[in-house]
C-alpha positions in Angstrom: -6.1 -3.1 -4.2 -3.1 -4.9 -2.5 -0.6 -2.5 -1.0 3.0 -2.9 -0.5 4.7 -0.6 1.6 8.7 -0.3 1.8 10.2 1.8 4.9 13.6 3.2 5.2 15.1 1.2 7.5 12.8 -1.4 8.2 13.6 -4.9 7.1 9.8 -5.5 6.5 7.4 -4.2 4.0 3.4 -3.0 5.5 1.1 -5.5 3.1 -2.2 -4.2 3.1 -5.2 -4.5 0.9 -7.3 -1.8 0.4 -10.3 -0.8 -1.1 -9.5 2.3 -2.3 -8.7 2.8 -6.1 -5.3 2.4 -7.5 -6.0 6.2 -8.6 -6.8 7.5 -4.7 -3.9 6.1 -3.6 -1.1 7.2 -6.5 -3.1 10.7 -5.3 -2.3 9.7 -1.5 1.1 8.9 -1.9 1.9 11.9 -4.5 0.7 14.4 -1.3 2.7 13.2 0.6 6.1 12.8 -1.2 5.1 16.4 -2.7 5.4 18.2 0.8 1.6 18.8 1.3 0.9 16.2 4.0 3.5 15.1 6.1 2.1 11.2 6.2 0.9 8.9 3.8 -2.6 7.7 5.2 -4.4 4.8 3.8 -7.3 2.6 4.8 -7.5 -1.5 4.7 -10.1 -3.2 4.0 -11.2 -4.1 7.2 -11.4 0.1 8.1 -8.1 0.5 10.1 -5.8 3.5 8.8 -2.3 2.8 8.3 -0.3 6.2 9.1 3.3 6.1 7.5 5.7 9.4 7.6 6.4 10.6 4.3 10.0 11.2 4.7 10.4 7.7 5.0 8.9 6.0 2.3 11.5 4.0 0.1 8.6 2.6 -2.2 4.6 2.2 -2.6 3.6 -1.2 -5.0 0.3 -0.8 -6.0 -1.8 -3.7 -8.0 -4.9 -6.4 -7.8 -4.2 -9.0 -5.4 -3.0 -12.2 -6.7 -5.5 -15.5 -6.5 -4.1 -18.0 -4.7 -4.8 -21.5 -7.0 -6.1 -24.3 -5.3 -6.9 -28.0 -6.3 -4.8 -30.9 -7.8 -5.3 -29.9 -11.5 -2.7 -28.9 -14.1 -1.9 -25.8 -14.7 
């Protein structure tokens, strides 16, 4: 899943993909906007763990990663 996380003042979003299910990580980010964890923890792909605090969060984008077309064809 690609990620796209938006801070409160930050002028850059955390891109990540993950390869945790869309469903794990609404769950993730639902704990901590509900109170129960204080940060919103998710994994990459390569096995790193990205650690944000809750309070902070302006917006999560979940979805597939896009394919990046390659070649001389039409499209």
């Amino acid at each position: 899943m690609e990620v796209k996380i938006g801070v409160q003042n930050a002028p850059r979003e955390i891109n990540i993909e993950s390869e945790q299910s869309a469903e794990e990580i609404e769950q993730a980010v639902s704990a901590a906007l509900s109170g129960a964890a204080k940060l919103l923890s998710l994994t990459d792909d390569r096995g790193r763990k990205i650690l944000v605090p809750a309070d902070r969060l302006a917006y999560v984008e979940i979805g597939e990663p896009t394919k990046h077309k390659v070649g001389f064809g039409t499209l």
